[in-house]
VEXDREN-2710 file (C-alpha; in Angstrom, 1 decimal):
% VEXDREN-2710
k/r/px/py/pz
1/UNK/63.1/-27.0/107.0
2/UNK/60.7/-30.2/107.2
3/UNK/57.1/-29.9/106.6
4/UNK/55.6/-28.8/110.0
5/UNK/53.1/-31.6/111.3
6/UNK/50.8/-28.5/112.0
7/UNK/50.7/-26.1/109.6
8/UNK/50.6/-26.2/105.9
9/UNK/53.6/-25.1/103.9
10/UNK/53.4/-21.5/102.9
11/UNK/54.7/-20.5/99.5
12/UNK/56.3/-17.1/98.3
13/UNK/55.8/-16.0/94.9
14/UNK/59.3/-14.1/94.8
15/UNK/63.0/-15.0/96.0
16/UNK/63.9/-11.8/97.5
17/UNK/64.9/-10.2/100.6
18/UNK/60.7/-10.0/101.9
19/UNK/60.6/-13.8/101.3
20/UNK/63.5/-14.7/103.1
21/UNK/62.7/-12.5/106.1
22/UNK/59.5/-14.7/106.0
23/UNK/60.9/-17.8/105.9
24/UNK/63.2/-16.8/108.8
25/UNK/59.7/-15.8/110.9
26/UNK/58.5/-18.9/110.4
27/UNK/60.5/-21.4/111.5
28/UNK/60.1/-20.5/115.2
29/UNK/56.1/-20.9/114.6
30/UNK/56.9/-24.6/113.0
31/UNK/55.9/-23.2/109.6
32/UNK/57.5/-24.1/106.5
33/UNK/58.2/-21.1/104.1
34/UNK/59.3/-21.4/100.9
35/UNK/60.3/-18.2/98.9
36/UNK/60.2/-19.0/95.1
37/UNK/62.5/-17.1/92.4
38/UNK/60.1/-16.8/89.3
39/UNK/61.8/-19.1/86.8
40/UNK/61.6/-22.1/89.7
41/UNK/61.1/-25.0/87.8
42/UNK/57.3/-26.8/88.5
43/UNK/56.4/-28.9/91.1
44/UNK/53.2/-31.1/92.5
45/UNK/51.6/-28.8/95.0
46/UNK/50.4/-30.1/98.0
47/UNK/46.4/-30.1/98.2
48/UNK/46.8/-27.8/101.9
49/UNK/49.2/-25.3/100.8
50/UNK/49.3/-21.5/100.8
51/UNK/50.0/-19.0/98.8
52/UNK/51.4/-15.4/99.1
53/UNK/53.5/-12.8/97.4
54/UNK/56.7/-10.9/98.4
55/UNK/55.9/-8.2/95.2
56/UNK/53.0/-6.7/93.4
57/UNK/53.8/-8.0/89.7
58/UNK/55.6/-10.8/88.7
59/UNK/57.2/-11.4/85.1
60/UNK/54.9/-14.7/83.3
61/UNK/57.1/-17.8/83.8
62/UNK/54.8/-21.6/84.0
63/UNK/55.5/-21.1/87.9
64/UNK/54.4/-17.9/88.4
65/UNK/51.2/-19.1/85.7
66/UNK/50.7/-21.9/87.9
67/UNK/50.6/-19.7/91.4
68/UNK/49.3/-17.0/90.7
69/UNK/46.1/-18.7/89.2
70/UNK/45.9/-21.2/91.8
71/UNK/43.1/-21.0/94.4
72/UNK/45.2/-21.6/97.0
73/UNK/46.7/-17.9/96.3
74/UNK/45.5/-15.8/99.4
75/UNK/44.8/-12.2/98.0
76/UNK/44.9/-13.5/94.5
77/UNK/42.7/-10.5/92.8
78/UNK/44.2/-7.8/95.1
79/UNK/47.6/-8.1/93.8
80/UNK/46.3/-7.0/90.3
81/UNK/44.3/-4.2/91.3
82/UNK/47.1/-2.6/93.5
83/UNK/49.4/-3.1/91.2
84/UNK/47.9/-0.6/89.0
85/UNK/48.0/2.7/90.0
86/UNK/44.4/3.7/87.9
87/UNK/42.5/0.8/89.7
88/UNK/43.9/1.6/93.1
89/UNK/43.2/5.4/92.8
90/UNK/39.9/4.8/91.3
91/UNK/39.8/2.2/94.5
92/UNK/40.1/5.2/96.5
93/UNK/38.0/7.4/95.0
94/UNK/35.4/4.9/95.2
95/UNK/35.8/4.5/99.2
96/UNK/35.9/8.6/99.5
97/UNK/39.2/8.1/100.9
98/UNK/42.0/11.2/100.3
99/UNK/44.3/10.9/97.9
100/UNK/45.8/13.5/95.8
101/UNK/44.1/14.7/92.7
102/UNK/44.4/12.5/89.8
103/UNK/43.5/11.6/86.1
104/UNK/44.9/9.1/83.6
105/UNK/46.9/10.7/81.2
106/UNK/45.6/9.8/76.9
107/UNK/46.7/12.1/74.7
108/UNK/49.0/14.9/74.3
109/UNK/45.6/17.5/73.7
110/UNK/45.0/16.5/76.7
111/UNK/48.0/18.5/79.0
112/UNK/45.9/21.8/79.1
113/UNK/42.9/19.9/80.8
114/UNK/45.5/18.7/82.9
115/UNK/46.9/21.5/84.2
116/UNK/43.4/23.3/84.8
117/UNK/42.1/20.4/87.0
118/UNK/45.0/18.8/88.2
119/UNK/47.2/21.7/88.7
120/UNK/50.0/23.6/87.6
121/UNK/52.8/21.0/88.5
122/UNK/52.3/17.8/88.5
123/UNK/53.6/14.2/89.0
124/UNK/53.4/11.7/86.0
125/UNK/53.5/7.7/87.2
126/UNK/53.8/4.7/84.9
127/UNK/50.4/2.9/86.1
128/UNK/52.7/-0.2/86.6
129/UNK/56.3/-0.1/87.9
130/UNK/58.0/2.2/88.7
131/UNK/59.4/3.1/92.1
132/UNK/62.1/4.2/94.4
133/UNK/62.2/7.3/91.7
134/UNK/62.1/5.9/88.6
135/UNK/59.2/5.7/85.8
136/UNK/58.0/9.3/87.5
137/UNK/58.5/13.0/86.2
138/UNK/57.8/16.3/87.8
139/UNK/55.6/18.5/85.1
140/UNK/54.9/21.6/84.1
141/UNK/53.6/23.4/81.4
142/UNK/57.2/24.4/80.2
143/UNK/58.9/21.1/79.8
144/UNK/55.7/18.6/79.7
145/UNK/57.1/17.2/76.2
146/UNK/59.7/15.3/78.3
147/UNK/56.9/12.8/78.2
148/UNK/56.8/10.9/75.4
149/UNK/54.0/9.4/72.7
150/UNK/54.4/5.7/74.3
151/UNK/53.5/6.2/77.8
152/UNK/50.0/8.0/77.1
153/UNK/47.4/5.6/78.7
154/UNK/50.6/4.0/80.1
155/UNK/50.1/6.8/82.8
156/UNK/48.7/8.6/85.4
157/UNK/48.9/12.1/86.7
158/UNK/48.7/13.4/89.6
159/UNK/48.7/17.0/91.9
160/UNK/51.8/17.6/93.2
161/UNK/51.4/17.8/96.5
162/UNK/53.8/19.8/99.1
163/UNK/53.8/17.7/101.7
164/UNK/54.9/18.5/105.1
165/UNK/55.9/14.8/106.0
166/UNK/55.5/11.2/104.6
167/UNK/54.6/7.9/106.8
168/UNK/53.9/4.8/106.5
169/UNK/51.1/2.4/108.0
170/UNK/51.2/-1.3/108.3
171/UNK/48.4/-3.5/109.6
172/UNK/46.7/-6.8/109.0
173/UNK/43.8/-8.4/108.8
174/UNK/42.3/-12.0/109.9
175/UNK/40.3/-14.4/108.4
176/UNK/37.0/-13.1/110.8
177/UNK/37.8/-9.8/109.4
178/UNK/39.7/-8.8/113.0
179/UNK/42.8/-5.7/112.1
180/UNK/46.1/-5.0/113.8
181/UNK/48.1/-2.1/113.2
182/UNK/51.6/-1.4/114.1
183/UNK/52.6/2.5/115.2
184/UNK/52.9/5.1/112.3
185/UNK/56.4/5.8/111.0
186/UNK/57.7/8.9/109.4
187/UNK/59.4/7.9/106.1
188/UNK/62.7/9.8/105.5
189/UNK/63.7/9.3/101.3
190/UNK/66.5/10.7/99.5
191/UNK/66.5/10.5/95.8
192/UNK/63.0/9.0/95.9
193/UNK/64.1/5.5/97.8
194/UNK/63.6/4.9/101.5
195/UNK/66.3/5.0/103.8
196/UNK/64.4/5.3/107.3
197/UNK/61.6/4.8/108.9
198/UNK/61.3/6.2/112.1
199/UNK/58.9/5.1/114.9
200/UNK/59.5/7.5/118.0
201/UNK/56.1/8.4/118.7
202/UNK/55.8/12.0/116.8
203/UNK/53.4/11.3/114.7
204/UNK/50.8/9.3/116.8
205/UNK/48.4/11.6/116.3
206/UNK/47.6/10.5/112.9
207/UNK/47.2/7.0/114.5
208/UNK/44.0/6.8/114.5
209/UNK/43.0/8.5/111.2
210/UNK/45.7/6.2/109.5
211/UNK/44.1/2.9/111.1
212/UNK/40.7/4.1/110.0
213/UNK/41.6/5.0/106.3
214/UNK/43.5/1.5/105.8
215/UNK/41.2/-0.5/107.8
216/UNK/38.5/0.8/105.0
217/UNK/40.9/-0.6/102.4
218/UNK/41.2/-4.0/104.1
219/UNK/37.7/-4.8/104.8
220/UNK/36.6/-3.2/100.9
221/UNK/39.3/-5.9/99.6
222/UNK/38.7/-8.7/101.9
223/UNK/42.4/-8.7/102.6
224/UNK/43.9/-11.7/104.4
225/UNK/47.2/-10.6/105.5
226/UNK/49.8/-7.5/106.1
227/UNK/49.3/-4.6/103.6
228/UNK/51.6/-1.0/104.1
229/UNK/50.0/1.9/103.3
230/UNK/52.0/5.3/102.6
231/UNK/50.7/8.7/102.9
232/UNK/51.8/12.3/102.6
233/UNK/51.0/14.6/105.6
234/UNK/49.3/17.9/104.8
235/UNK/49.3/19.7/108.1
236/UNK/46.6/17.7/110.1
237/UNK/45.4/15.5/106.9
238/UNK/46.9/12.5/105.3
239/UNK/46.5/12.0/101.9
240/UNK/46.9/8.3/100.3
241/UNK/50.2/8.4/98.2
242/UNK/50.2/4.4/97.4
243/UNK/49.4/0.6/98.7
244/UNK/51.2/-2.3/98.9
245/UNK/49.5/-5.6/99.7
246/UNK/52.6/-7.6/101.5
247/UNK/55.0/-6.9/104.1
248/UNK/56.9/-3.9/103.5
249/UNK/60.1/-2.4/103.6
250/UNK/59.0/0.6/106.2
251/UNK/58.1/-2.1/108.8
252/UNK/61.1/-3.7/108.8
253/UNK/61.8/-2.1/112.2
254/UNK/59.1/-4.5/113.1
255/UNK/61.9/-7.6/113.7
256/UNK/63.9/-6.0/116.8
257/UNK/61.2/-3.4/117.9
258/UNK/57.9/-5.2/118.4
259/UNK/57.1/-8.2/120.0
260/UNK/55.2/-9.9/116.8
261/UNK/56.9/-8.6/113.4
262/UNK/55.4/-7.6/110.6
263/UNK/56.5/-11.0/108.7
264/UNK/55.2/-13.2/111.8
265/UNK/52.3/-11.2/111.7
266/UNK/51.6/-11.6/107.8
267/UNK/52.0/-15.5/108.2
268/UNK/49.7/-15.7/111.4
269/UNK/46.9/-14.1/109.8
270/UNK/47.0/-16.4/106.5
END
């Protein structure tokens, strides 16, 4: 695609599927995309380009050094602070918003304290990576020494929480600080990875609770752009299960079910 007389050329930190779904919205807009695999070799960036990210982290190659540094990189200190999960819970803490109850796991003395406060089964997360199942374990006080010396401090715990449902909300926000939000979808996993989202309208009634809670996040962040946020569903309450500050897989739906999707959206509001 040529370099739109209008727009500047947005670049994607990431080759992937996200980045390629963005590059596809924006050719209809007369935007240039340009999804980058990490180990790209360097180029001359032009002077009105943009930045953005199809992933949280991103291994250190001299491209990914050069963009993720640049100040042209929208969102540039989010990424860092979601991708942890001890800043984005203590992010959460710090805006009063409900999550489930949490520490970050030191020492091995330490699993007694854990279970008193925490709870008697918990969930221990690698604060980086980790997803779709992996780098997590379900712990109790009889098989807790499944965790191993190397990921203390490497980890958080958390409450394991019951949940009668899991969604997802995804939502931007503009430049002047205005926010969108797409309809709440249930999340249906198996093994820990998504394999639906579901938007038919059951859970609308957490709508407005859900808009509120991420809003908070946006405007606390300064956030330029799409974020997802997922959430288990305690009868009537949602609790914050984990952010992601890019398009997302649950809005996928987005493409053939809205009239803006989530990837048009994204690239309207940077």
């Amino acid at each position: 695609m040529q370099k739109s007389a209008l727009y500047p050329t947005v670049y994607v930190l990431g080759g992937g599927q996200l980045g390629r779904m963005l590059r596809y919205a924006g050719a209809p807009l007369d935007i240039n995309v340009e999804p980058l695999a990490f180990n790209a070799p360097l180029f001359d960036l032009p002077q009105d380009s943009i930045i953005t990210a199809e992933i949280e982290r991103w291994e250190a190659t001299p491209l990914t050094e050069m963009l993720s540094n640049h100040d042209k990189f929208v969102n540039k200190n989010v990424f860092g602070k979601l991708a942890d999960r001890l800043s984005q819970k203590s992010l959460l803490d710090e805006l009063q918003l409900p999550t489930s109850p949490w520490c970050l796991l030191k020492e091995k003395n330490q699993w007694p304290q854990v279970f008193d406060q925490i709870g008697e089964k918990v969930v221990v997360k690698r604060r980086i990576g980790g997803y779709d199942g992996r780098g997590q374990w379900i712990v109790s006080n009889e098989n807790h020494t499944v965790i191993s010396d190397d990921l203390f401090n490497e980890t958080i715990v958390e409450k394991f929480i019951p949940f009668d449902a899991e969604i997802s909300l995804v939502g931007a926000r503009f430049r002047n600080g205005d926010t969108r939000f797409y309809p709440v979808m249930q999340n249906l996993q198996q093994n820990g990875i998504l394999r639906y989202s579901i938007a038919d309208g059951s859970t609308a009634y957490l709508q407005a609770q859900a808009e509120t809670m991420l809003g908070k996040i946006m405007h606390k962040l300064d956030y330029i752009g799409v974020m997802a946020m997922e959430c288990f569903v305690t009868g009537d309450t949602l609790l914050i299960n984990e952010l992601a500050p890019r398009v997302h897989n649950s809005g996928h739906w987005t493409q053939s079910g809205c009239s803006t999707s989530q990837f048009e959206l994204h690239l309207r509001a940077l």
